[in-house]
CHARMM-style PDB file with segment names, atoms N, HN, CA, C and O in Angstrom:
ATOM      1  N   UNK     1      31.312 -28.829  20.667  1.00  0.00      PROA
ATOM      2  CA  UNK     1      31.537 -27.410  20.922  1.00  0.00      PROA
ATOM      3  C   UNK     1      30.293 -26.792  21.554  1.00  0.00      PROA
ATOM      4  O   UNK     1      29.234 -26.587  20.961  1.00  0.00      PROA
ATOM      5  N   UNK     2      30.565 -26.511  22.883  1.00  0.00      PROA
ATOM      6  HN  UNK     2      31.425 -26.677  23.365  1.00  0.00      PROA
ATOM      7  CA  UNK     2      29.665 -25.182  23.243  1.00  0.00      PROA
ATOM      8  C   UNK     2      28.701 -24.755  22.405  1.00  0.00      PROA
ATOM      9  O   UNK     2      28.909 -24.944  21.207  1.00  0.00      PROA
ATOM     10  N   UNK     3      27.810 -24.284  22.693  1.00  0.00      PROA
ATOM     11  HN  UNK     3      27.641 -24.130  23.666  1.00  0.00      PROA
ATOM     12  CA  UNK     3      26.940 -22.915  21.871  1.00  0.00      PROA
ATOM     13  C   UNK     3      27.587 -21.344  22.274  1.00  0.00      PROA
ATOM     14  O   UNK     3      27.587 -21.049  23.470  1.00  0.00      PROA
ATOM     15  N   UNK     4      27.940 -20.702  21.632  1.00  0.00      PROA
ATOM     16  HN  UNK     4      27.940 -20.942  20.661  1.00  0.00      PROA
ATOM     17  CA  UNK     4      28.438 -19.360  21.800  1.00  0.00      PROA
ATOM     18  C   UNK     4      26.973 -18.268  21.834  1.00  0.00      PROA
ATOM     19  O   UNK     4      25.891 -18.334  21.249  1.00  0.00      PROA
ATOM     20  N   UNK     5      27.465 -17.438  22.660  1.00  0.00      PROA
ATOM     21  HN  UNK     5      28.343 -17.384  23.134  1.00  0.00      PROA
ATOM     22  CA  UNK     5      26.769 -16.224  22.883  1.00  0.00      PROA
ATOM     23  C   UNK     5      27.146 -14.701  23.041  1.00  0.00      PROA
ATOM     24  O   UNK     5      28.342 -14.601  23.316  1.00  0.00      PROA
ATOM     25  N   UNK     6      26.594 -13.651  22.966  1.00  0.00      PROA
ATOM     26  HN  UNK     6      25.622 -13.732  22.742  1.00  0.00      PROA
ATOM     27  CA  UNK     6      27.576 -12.285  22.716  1.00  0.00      PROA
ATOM     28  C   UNK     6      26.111 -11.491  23.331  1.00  0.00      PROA
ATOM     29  O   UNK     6      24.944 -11.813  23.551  1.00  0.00      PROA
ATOM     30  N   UNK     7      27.155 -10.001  23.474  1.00  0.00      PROA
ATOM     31  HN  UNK     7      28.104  -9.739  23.296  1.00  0.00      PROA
ATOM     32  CA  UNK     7      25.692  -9.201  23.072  1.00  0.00      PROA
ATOM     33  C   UNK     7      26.541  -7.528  23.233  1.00  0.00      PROA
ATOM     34  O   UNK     7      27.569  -7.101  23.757  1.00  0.00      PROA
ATOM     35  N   UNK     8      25.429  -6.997  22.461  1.00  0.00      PROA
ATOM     36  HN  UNK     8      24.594  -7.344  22.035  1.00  0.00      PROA
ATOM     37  CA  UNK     8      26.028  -5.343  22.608  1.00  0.00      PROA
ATOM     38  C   UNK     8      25.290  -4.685  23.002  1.00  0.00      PROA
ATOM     39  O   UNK     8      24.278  -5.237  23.434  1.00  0.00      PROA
ATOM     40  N   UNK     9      25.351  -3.372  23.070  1.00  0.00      PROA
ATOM     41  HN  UNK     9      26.173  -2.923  22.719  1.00  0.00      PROA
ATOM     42  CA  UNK     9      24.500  -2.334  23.815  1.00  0.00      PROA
ATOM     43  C   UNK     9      24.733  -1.070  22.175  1.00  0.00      PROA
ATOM     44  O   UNK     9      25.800  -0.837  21.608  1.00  0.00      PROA
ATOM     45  N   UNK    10      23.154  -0.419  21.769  1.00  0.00      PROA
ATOM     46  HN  UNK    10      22.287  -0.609  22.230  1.00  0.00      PROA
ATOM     47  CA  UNK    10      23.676   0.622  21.210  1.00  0.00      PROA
ATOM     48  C   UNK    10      23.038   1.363  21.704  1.00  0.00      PROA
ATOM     49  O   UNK    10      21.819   1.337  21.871  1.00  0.00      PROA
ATOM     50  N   UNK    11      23.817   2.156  22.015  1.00  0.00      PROA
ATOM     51  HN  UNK    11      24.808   2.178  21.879  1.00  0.00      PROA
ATOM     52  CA  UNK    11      23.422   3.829  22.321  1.00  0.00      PROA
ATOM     53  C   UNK    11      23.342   4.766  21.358  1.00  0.00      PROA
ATOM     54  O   UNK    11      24.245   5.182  20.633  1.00  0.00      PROA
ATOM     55  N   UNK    12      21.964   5.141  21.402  1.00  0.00      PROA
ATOM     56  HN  UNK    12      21.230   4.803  21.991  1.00  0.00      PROA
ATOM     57  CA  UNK    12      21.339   6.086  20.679  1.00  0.00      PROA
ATOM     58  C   UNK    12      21.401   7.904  21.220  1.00  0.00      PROA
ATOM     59  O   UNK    12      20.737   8.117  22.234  1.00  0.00      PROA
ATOM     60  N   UNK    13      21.857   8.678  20.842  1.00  0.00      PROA
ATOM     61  HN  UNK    13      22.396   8.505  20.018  1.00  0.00      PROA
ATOM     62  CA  UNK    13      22.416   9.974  21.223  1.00  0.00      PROA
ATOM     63  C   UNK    13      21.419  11.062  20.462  1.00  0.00      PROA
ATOM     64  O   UNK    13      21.937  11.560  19.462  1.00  0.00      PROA
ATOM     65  N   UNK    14      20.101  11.505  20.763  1.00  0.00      PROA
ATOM     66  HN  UNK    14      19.680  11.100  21.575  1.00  0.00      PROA
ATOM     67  CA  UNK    14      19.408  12.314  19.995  1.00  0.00      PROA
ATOM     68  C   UNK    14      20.337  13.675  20.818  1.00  0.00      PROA
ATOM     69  O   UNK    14      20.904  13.778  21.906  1.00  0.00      PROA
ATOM     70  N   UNK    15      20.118  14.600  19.619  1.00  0.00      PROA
ATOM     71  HN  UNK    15      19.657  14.516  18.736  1.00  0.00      PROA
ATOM     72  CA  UNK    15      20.836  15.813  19.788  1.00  0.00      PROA
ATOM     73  C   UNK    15      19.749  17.276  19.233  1.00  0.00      PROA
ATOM     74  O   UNK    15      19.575  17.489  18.034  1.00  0.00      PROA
ATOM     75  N   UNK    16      19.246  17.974  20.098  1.00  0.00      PROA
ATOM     76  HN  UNK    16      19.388  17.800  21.072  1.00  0.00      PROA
ATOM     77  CA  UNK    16      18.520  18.768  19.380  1.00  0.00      PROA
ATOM     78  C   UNK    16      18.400  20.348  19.708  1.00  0.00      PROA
ATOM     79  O   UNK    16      18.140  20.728  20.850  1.00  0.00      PROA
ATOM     80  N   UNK    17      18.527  20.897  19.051  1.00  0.00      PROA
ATOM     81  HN  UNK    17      18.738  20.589  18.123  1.00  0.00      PROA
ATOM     82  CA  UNK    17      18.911  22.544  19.210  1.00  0.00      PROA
ATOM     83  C   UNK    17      17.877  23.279  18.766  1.00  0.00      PROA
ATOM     84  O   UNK    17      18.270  24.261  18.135  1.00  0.00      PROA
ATOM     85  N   UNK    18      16.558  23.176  18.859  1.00  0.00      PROA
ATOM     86  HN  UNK    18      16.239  22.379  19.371  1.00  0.00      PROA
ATOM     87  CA  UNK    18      15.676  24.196  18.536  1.00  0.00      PROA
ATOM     88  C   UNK    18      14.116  23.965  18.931  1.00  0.00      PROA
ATOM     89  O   UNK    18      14.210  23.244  19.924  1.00  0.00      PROA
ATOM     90  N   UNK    19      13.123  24.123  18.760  1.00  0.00      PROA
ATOM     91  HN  UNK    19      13.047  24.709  17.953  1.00  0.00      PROA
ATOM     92  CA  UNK    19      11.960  24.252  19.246  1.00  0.00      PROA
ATOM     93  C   UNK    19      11.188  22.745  20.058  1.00  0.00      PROA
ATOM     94  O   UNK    19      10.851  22.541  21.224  1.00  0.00      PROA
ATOM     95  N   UNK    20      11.135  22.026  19.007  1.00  0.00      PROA
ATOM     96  HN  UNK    20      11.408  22.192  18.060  1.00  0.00      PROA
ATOM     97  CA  UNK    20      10.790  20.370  18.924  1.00  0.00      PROA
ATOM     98  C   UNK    20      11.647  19.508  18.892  1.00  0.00      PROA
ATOM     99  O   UNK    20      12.648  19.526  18.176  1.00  0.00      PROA
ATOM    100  N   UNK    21      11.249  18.443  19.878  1.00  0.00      PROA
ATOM    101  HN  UNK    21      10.436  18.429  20.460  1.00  0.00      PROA
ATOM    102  CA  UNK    21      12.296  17.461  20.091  1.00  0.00      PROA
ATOM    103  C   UNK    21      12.024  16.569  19.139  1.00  0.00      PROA
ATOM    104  O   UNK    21      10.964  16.456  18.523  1.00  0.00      PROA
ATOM    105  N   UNK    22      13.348  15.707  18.987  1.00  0.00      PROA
ATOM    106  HN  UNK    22      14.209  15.799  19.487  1.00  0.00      PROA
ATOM    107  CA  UNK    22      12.814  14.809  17.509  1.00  0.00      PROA
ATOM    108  C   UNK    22      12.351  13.485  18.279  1.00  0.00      PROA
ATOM    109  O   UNK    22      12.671  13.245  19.444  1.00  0.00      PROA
ATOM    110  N   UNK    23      11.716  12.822  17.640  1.00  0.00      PROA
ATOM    111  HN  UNK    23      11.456  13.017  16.694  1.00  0.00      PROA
ATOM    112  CA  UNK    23      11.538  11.221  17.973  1.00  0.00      PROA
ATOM    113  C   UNK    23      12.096  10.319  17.129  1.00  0.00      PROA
ATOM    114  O   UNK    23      12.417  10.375  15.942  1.00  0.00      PROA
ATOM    115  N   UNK    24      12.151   9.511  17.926  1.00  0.00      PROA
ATOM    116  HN  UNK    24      11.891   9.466  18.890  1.00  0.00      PROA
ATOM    117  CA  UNK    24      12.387   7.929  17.460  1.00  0.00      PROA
ATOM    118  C   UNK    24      11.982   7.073  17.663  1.00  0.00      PROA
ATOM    119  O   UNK    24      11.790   6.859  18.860  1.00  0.00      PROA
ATOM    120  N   UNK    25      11.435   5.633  16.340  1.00  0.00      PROA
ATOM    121  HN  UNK    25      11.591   5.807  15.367  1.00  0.00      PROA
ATOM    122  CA  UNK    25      10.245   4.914  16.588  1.00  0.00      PROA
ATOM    123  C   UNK    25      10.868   3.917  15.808  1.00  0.00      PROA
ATOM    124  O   UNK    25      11.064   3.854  14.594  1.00  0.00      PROA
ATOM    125  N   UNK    26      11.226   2.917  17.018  1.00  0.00      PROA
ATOM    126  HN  UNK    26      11.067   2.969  18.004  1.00  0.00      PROA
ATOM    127  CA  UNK    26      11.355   1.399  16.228  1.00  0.00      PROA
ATOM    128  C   UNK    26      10.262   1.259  15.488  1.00  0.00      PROA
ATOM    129  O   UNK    26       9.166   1.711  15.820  1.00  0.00      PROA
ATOM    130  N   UNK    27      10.521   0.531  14.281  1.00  0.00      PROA
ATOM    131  HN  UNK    27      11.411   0.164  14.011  1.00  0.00      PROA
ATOM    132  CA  UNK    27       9.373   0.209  13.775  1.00  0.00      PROA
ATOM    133  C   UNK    27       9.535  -1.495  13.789  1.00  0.00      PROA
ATOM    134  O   UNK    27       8.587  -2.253  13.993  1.00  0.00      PROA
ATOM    135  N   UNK    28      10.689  -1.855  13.574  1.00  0.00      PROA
ATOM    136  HN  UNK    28      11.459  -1.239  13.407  1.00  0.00      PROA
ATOM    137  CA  UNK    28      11.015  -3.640  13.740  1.00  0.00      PROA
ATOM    138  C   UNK    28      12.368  -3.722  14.155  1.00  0.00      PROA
ATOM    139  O   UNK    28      13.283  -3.000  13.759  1.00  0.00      PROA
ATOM    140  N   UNK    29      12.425  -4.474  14.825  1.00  0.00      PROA
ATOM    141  HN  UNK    29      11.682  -5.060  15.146  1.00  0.00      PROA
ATOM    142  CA  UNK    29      13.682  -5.498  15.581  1.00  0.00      PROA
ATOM    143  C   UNK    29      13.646  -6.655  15.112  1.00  0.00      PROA
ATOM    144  O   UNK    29      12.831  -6.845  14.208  1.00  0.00      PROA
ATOM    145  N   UNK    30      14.236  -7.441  15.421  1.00  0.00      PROA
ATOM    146  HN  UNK    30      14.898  -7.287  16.155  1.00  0.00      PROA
ATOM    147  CA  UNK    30      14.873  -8.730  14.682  1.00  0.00      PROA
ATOM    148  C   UNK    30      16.045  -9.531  15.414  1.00  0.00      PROA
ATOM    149  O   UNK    30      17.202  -9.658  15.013  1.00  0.00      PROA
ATOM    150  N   UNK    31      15.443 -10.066  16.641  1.00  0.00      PROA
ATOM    151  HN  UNK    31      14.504  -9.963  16.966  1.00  0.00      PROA
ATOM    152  CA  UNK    31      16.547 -10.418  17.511  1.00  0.00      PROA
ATOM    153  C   UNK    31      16.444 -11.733  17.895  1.00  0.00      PROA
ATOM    154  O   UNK    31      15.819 -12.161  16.925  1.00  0.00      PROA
ATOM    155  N   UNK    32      16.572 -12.469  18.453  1.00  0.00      PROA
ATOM    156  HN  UNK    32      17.080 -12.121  19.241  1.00  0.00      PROA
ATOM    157  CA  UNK    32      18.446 -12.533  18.493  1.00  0.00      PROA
ATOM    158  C   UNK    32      19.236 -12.623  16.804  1.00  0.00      PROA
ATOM    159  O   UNK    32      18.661 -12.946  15.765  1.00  0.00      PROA
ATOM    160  N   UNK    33      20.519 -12.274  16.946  1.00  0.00      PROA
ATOM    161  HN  UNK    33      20.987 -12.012  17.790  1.00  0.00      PROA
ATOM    162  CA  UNK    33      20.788 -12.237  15.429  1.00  0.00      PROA
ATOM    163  C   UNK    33      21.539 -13.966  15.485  1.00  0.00      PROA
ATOM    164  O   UNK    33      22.191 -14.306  16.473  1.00  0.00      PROA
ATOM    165  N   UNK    34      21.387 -14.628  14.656  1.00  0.00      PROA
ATOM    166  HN  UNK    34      20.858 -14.352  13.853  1.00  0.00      PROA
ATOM    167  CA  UNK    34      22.165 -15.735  15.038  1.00  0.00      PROA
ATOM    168  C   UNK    34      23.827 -16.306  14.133  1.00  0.00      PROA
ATOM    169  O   UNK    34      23.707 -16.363  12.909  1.00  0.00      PROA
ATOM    170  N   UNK    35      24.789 -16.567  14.521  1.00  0.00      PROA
ATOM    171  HN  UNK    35      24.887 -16.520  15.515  1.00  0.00      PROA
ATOM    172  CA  UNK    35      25.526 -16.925  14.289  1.00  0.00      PROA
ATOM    173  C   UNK    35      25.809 -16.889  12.458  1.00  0.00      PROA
ATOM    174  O   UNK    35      26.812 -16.521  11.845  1.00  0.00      PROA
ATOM    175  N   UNK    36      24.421 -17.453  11.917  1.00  0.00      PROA
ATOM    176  HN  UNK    36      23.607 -17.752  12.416  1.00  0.00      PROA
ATOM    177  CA  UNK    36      25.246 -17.557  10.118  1.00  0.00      PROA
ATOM    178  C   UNK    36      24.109 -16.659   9.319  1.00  0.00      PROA
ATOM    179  O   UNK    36      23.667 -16.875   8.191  1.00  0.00      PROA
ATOM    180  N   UNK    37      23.699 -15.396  10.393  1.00  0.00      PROA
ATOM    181  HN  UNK    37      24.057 -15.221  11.310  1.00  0.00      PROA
ATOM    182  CA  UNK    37      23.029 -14.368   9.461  1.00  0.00      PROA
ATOM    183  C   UNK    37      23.954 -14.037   8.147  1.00  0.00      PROA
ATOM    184  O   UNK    37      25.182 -14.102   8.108  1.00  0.00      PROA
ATOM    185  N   UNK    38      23.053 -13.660   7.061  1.00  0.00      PROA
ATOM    186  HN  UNK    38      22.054 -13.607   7.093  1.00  0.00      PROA
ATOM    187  CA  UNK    38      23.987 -13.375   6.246  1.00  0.00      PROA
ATOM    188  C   UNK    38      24.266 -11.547   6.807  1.00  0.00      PROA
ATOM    189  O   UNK    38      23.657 -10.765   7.537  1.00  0.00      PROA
ATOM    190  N   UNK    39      25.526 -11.501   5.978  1.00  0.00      PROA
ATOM    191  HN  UNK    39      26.021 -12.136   5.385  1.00  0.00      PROA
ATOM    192  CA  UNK    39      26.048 -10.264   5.970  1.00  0.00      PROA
ATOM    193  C   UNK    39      25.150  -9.065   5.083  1.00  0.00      PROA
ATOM    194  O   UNK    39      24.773  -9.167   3.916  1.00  0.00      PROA
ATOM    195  N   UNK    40      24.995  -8.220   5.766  1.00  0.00      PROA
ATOM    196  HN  UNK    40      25.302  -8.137   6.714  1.00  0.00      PROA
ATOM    197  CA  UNK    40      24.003  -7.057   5.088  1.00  0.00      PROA
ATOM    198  C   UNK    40      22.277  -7.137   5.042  1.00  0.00      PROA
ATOM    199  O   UNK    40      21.472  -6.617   4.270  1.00  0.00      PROA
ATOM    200  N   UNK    41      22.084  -8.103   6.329  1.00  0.00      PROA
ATOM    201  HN  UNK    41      22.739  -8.526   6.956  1.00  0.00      PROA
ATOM    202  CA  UNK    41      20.470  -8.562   6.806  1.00  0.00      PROA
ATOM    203  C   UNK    41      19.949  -7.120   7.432  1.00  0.00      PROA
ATOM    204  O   UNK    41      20.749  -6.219   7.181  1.00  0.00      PROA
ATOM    205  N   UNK    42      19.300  -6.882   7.857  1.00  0.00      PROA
ATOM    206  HN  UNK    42      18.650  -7.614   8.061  1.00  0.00      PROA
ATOM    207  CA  UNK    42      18.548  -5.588   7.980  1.00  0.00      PROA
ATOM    208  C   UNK    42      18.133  -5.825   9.273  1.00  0.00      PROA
ATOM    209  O   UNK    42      17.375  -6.793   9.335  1.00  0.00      PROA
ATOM    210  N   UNK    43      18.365  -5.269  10.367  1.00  0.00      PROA
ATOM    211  HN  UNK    43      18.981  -4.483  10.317  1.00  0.00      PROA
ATOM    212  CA  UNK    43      18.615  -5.944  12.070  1.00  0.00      PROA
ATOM    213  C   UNK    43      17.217  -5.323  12.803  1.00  0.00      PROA
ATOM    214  O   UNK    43      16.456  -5.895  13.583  1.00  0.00      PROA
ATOM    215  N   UNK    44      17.153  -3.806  12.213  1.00  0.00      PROA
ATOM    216  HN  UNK    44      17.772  -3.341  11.579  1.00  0.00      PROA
ATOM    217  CA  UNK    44      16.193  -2.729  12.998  1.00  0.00      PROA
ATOM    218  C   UNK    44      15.888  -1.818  11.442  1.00  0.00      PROA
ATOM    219  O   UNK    44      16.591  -1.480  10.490  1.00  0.00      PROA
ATOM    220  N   UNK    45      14.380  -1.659  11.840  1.00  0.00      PROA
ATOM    221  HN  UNK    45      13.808  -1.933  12.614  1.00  0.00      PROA
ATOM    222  CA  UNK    45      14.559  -0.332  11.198  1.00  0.00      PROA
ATOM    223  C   UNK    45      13.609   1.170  11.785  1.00  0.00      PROA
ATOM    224  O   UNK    45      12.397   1.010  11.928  1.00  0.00      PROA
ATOM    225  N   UNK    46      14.035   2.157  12.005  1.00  0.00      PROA
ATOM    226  HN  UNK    46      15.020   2.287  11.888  1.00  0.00      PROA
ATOM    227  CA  UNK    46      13.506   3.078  12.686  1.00  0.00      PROA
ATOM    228  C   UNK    46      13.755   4.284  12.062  1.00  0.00      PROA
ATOM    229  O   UNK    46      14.727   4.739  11.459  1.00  0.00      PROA
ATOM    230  N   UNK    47      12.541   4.742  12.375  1.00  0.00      PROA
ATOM    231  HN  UNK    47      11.752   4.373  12.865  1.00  0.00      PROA
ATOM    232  CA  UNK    47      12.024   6.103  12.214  1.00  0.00      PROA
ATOM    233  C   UNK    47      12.424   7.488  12.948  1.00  0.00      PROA
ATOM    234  O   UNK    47      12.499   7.672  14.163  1.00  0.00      PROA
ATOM    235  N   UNK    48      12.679   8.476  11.838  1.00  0.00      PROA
ATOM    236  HN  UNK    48      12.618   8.326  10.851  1.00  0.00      PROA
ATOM    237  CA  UNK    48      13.122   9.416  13.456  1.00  0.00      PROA
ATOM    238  C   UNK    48      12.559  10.804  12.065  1.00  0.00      PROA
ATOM    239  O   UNK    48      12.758  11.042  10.874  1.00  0.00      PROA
ATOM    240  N   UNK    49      11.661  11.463  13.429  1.00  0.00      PROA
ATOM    241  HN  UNK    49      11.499  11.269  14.396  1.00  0.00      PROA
ATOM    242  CA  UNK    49      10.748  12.827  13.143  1.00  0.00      PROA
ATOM    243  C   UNK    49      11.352  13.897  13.738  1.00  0.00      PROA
ATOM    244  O   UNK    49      12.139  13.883  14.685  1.00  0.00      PROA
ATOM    245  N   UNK    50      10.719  15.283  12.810  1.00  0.00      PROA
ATOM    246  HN  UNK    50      10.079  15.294  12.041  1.00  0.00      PROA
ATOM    247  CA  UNK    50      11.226  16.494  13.822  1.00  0.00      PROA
ATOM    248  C   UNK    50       9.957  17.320  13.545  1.00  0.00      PROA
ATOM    249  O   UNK    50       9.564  17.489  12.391  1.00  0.00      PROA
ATOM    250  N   UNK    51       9.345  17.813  14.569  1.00  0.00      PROA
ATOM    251  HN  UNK    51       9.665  17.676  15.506  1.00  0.00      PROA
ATOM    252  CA  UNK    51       8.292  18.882  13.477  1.00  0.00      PROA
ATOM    253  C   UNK    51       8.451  20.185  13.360  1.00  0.00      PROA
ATOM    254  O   UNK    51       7.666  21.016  12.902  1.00  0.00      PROA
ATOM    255  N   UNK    52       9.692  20.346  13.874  1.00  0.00      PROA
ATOM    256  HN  UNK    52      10.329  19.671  14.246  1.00  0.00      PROA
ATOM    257  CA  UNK    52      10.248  21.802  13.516  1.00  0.00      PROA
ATOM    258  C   UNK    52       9.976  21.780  11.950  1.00  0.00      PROA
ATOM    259  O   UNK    52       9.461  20.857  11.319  1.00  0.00      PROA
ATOM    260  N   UNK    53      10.490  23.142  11.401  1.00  0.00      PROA
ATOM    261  HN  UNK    53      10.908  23.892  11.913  1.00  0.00      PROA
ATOM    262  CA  UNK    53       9.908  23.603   9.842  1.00  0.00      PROA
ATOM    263  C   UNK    53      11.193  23.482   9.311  1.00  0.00      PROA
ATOM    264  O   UNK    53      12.138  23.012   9.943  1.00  0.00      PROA
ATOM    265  N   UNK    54      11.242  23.830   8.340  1.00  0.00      PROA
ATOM    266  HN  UNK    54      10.473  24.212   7.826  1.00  0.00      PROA
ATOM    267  CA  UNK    54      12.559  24.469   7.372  1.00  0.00      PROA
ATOM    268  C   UNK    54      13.731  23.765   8.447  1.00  0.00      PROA
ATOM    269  O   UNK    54      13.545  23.186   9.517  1.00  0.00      PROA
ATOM    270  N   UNK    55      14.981  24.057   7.718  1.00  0.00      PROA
ATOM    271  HN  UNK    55      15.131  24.527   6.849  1.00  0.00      PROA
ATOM    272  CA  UNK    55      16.292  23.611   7.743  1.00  0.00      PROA
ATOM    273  C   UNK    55      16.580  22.897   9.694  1.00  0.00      PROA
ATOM    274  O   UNK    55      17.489  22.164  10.083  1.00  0.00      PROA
ATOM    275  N   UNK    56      15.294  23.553  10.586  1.00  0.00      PROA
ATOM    276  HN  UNK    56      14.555  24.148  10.269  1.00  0.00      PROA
ATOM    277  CA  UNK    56      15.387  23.187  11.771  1.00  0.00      PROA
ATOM    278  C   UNK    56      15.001  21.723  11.827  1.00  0.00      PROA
ATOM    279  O   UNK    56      15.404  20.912  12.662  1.00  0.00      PROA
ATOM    280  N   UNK    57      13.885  21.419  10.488  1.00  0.00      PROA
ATOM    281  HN  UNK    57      13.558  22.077   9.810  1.00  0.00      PROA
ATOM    282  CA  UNK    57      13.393  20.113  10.947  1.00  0.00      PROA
ATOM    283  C   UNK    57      13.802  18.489  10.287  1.00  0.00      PROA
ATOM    284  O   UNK    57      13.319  17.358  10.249  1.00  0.00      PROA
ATOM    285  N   UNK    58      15.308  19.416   9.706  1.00  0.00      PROA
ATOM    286  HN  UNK    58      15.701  20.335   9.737  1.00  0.00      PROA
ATOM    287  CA  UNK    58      16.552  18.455   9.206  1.00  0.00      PROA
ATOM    288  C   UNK    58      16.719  17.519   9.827  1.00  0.00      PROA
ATOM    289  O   UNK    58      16.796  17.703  11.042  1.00  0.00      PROA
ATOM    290  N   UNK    59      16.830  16.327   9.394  1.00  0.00      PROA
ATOM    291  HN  UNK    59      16.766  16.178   8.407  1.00  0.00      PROA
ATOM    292  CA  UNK    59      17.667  15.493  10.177  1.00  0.00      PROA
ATOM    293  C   UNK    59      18.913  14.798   9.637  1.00  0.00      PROA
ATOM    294  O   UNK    59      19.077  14.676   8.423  1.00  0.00      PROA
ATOM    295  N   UNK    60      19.731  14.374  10.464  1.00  0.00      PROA
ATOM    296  HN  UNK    60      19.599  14.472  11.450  1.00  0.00      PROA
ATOM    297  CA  UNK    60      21.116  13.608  10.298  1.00  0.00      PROA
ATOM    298  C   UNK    60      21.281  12.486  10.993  1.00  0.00      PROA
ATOM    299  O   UNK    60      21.540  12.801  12.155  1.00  0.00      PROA
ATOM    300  N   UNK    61      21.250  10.907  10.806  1.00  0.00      PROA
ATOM    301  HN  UNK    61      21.039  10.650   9.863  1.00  0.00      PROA
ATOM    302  CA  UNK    61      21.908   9.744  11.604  1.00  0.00      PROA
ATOM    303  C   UNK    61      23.168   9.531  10.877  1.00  0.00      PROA
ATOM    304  O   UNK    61      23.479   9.488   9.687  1.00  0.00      PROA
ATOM    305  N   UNK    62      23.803   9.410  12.024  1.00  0.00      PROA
ATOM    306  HN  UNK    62      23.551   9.445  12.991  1.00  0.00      PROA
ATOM    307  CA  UNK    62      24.897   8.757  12.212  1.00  0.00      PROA
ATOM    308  C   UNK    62      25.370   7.896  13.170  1.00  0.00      PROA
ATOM    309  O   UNK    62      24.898   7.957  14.305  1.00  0.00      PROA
ATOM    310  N   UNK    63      26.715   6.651  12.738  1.00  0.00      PROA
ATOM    311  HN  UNK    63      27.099   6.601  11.816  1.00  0.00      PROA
ATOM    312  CA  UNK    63      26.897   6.180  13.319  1.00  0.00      PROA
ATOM    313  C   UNK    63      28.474   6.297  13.981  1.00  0.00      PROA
ATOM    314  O   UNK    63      29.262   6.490  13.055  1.00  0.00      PROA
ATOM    315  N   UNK    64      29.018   6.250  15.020  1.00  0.00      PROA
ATOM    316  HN  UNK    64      28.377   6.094  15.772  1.00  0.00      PROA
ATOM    317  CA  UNK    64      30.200   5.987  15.353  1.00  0.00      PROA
ATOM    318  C   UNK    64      31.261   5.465  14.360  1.00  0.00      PROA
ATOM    319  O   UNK    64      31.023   4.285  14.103  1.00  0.00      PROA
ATOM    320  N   UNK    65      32.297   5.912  13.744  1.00  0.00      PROA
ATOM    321  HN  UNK    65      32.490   6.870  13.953  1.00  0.00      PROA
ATOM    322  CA  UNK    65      33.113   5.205  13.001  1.00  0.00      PROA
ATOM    323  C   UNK    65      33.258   3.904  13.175  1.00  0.00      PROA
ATOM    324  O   UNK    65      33.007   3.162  12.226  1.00  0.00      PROA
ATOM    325  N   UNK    66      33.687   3.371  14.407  1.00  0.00      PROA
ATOM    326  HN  UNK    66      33.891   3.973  15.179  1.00  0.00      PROA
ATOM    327  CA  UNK    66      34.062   1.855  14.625  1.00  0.00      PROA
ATOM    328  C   UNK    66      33.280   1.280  15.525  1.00  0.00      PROA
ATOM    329  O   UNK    66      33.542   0.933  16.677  1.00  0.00      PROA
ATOM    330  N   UNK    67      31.815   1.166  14.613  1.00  0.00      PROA
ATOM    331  HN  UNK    67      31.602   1.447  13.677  1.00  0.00      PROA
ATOM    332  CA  UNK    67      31.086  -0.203  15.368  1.00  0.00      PROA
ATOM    333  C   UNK    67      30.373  -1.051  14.162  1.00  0.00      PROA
ATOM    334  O   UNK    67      29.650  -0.647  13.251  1.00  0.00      PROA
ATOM    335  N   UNK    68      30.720  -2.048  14.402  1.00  0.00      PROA
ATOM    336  HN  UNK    68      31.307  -2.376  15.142  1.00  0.00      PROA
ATOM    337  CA  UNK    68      30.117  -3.108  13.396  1.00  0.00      PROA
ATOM    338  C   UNK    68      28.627  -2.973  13.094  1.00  0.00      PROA
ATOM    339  O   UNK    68      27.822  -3.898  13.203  1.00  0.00      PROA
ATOM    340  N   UNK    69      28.341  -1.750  12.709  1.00  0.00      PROA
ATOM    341  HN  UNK    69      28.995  -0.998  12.620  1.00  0.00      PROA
ATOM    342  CA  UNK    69      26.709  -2.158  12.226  1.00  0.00      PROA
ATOM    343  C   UNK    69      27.304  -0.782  10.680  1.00  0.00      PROA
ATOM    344  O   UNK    69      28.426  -0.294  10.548  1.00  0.00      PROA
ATOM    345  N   UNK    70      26.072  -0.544   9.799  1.00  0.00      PROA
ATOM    346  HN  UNK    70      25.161  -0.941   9.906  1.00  0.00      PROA
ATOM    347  CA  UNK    70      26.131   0.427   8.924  1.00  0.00      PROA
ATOM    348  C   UNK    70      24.310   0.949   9.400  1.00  0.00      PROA
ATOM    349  O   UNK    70      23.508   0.337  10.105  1.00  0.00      PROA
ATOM    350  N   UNK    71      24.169   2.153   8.751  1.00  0.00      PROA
ATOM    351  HN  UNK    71      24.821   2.650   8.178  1.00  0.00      PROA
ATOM    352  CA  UNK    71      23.026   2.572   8.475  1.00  0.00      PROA
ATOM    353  C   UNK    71      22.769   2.662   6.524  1.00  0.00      PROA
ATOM    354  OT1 UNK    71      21.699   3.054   6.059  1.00  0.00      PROA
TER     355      UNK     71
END
């Protein structure tokens, strides 16, 4: 059998409505993922700032209902 290969694209959508823009900061990747990762391995993990104050410098991630990853 072949070796199999894949790949996805995620798009990241910052959204921001007030003074300061927020950032975002890989802090680790972890790639390629291979074939018999276990389920619930930890792929990326990143950081995301706002330096707005009070309730402006909230943040919210989310992900798309139907894509195979969780946060």
């Amino acid at each position: 059998n072949p070796p199999m290969a894949g790949h996805c694209t995620v798009l990241v959508e910052i959204l921001d409505v007030n003074d300061n823009v927020p950032e975002l900061v890989i802090k680790s990747l972890s790639l390629p993922v291979l074939e018999d990762t276990p389920l619930g391995t930890v792929l990326a993990l990143i950081s995301v700032s706002d330096r707005d104050s009070g309730a402006n410098g909230q943040l919210t991630c989310t992900l798309s209902p139907h894509v195979p990853f969780k946060l």
